[in-house]
C-alpha positions as CSV (number, residue, x, y, z in Angstrom):
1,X,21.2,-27.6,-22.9
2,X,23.4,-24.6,-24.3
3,X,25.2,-22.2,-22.3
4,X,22.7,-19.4,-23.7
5,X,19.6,-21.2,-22.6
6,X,20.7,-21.8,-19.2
7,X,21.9,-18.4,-19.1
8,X,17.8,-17.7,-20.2
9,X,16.7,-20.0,-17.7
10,X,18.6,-18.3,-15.0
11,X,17.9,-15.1,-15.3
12,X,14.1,-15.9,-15.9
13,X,13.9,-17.3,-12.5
14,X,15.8,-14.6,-11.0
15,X,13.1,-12.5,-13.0
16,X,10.5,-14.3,-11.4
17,X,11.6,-14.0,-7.7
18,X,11.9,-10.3,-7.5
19,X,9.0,-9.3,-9.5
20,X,7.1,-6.8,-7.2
21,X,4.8,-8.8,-5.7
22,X,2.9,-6.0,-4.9
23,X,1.0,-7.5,-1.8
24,X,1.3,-11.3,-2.1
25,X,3.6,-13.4,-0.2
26,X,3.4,-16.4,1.8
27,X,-0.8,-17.3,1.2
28,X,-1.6,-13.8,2.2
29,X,-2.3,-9.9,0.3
30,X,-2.1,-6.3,2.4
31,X,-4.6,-4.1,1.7
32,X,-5.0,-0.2,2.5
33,X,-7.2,2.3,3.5
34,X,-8.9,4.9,5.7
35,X,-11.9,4.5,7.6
36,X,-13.8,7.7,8.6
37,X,-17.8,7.1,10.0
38,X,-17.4,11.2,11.6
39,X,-19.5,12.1,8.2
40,X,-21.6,9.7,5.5
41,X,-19.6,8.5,2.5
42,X,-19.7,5.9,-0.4
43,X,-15.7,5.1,0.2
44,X,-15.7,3.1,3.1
45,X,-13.8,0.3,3.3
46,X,-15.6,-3.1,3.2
47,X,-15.7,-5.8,4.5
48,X,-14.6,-4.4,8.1
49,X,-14.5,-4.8,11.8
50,X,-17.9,-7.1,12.5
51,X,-18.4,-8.5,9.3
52,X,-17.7,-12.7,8.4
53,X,-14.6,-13.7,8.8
54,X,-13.0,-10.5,10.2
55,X,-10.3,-10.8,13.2
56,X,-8.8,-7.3,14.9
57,X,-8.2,-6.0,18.1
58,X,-10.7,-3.0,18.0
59,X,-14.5,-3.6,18.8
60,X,-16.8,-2.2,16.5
61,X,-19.0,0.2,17.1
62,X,-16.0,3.4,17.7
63,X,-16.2,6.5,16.4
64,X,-13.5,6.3,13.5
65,X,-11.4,8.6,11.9
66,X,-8.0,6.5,11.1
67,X,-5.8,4.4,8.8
68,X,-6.4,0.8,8.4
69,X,-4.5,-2.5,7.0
70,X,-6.0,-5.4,6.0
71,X,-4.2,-8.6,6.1
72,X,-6.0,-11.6,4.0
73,X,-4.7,-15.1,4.9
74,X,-5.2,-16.5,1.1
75,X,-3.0,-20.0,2.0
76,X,-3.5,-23.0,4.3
77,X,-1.6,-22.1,7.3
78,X,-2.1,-20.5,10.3
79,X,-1.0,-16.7,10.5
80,X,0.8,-15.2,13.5
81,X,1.2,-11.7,12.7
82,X,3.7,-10.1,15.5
83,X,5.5,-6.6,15.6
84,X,3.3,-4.7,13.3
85,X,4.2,-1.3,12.6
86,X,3.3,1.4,10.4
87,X,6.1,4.0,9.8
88,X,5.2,7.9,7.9
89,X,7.3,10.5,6.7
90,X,10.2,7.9,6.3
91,X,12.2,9.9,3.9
92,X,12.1,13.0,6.7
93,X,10.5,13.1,10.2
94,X,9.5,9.4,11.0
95,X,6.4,9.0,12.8
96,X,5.8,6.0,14.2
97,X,2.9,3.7,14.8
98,X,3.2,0.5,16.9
99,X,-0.3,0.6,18.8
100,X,-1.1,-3.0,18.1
101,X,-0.4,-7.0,20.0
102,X,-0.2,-9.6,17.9
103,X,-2.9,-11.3,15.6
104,X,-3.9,-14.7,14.5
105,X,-5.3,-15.3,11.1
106,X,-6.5,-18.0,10.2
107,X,-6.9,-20.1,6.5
108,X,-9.6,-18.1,5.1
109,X,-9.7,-15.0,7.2
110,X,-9.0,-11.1,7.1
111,X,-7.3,-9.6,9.8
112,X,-7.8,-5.6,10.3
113,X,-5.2,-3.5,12.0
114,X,-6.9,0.3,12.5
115,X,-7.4,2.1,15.4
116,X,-7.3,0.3,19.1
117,X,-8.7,3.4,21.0
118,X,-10.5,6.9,19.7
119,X,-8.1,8.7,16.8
120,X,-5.1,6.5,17.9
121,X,-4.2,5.9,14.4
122,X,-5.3,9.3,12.7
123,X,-2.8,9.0,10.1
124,X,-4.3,11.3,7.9
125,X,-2.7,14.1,9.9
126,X,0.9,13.5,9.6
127,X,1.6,13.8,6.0
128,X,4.3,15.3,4.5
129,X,2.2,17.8,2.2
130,X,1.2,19.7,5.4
131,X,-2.7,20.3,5.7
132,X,-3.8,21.4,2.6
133,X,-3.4,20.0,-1.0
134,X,-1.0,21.9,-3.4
135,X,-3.0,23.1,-6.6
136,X,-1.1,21.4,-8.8
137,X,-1.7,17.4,-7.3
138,X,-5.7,18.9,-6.5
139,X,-8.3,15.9,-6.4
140,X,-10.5,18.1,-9.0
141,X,-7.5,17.7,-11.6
142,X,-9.0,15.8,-14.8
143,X,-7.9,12.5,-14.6
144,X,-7.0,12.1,-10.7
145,X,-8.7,9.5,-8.6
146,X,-10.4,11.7,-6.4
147,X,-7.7,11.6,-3.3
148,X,-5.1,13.7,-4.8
149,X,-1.9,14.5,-3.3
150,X,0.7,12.1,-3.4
151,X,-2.2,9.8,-4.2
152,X,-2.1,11.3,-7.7
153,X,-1.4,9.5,-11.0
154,X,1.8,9.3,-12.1
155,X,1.4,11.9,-15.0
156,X,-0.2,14.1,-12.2
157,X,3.1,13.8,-10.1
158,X,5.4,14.1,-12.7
159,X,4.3,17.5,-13.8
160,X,4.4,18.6,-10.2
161,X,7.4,19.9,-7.8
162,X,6.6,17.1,-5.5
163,X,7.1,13.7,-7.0
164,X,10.6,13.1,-5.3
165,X,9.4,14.5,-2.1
166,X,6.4,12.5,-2.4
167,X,7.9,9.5,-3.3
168,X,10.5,9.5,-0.5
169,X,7.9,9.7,2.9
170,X,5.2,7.1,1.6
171,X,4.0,4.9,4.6
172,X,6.1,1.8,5.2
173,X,4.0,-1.3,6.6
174,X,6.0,-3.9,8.4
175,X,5.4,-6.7,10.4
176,X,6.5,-10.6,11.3
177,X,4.5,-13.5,9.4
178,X,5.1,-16.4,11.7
179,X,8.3,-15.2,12.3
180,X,9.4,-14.3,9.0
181,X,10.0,-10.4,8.1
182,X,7.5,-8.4,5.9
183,X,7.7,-4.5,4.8
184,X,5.8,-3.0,2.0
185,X,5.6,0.4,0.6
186,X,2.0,2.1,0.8
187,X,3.2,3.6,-2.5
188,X,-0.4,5.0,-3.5
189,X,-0.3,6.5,0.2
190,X,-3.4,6.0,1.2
191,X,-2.1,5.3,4.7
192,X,-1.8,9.3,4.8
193,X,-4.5,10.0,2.6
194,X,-2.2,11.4,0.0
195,X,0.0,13.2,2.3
196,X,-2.0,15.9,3.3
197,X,-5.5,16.5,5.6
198,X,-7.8,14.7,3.5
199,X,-10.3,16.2,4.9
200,X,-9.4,19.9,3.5
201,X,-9.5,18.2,0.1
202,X,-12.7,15.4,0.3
203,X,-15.3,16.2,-1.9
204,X,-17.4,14.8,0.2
205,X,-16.3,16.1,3.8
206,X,-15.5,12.7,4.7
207,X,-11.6,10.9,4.4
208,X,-12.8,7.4,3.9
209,X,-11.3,5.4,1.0
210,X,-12.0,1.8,0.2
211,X,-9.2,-0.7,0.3
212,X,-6.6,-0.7,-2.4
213,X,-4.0,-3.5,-2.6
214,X,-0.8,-2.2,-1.3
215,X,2.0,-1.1,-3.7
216,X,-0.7,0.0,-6.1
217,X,-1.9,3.0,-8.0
218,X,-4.5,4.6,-5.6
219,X,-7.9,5.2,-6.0
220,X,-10.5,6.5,-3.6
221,X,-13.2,3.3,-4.7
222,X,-10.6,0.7,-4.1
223,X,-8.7,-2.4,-5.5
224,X,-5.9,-0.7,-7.4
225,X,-3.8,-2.1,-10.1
226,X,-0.2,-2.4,-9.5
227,X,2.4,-0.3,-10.2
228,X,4.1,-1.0,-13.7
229,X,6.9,1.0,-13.8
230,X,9.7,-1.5,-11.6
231,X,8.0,-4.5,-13.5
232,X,8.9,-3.1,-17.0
233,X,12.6,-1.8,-15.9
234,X,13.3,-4.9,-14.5
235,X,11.6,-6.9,-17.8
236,X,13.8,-4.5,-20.2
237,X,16.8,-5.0,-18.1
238,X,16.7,-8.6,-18.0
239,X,15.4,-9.2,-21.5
240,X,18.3,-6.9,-22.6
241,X,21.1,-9.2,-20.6
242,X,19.1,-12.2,-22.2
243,X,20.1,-10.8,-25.5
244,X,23.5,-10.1,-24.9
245,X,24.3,-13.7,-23.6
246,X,22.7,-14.8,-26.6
247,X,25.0,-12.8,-29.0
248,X,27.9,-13.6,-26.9
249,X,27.5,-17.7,-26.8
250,X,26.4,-17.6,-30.0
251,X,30.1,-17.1,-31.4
């Protein structure tokens, strides 16, 4: 084997382990969302607390108005799920959320983190836009995903004065996996329902929105599709190394 295609072989698998995994790790995906049942909507998150297969602390049957997580155990092991915390406004006045004990999840399971008591976990009122949504990052705007905020689109946030300050207080979402440290970036911030009072911007009076995979671009019906921006920087930047150590072993 050449210098040059060990060189290629290296870097792909560096390549490979820090590609943003988005939500996977370890046999399991993080999920976000917000869970409002104050008013009727079409954006609630499903499944939930009650349905097959669902472990959490919190009964059902409470009045909700409050962030949610949703841990699914994909793999074949046991998950302990200790420390979990949920940190807003981490770019500027951290607040702090670190209501829950721990959590088993089992092969095949989902476990949901929300609310343990009324409005414990209202995270929609602590985001870093204030109450209301500036005009410029409005749910209404053409091609928005109905949340708005720093929930916007990219494009959306770029042509605003608030991408930077957006982009430095999304929700943090951290926890132990049998031990082992986890943190992701609620990047779509739906956490904080797009970083303001969701409820001043709703279309439909209500703040719920379905689950979207953490890390992804946000949208009020759920799922998401990851971010592409770090994947293709990292690509380029690799592929570009690649290219050079080509050119250079190749004299």
């Amino acid at each position: 084997m050449t210098k040059a295609v060990k060189l290629f072989a290296l870097l792909l698998a560096v390549m490979i382990l820090f590609l943003p995994s988005v939500a996977k790790a370890d046999g399991f995906s993080v999920f976000v969302g917000y869970a409002d049942n104050l008013r009727a909507s079409g954006f609630f998150p499903t499944p939930w607390l009650g349905g097959t297969n669902v472990v959490s602390q919190t009964p059902s049957g409470q009045s909700l108005d409050t962030g949610a997580v949703r841990i699914d155990n994909t793999g074949a092991t046991v998950l302990d799920i200790t420390g979990f915390k949920v940190t807003l406004n981490s770019g500027g006045s951290p607040v702090v959320f670190s209501i829950w004990a721990p959590l088993t999840i089992n092969p095949g399971q989902t476990g949901i983190f929300t609310q343990t008591g009324s409005y414990n976990f209202d995270s929609s009122d602590s985001g870093e836009l204030g109450t209301f949504v500036p005009a410029s990052l409005s749910p209404t705007i053409a091609g928005n995903n109905a949340i708005g905020g720093c929930s916007s689109t990219a494009a959306i946030l770029a042509a605003s004065i608030y991408a930077a300050l957006c982009a430095a207080n999304a929700p943090v979402v951290s926890f132990l996996e049998n031990g082992i440290g986890f943190s992701s970036t609620d990047t779509g911030q739906i956490l904080n329902t797009g970083g303001y009072d969701f409820i001043y911007g709703s279309a439909d009076g209500n703040e719920s929105i379905n689950w979207n995979l953490i890390g992804s671009q946000a949208d009020r019906g759920g799922t998401g599709v990851p971010e592409p921006s770090s994947l293709l920087l990292l690509g380029s930047g690799l592929l570009s190394l690649c290219g050079f150590a080509r050119r250079k072993f190749a004299h």
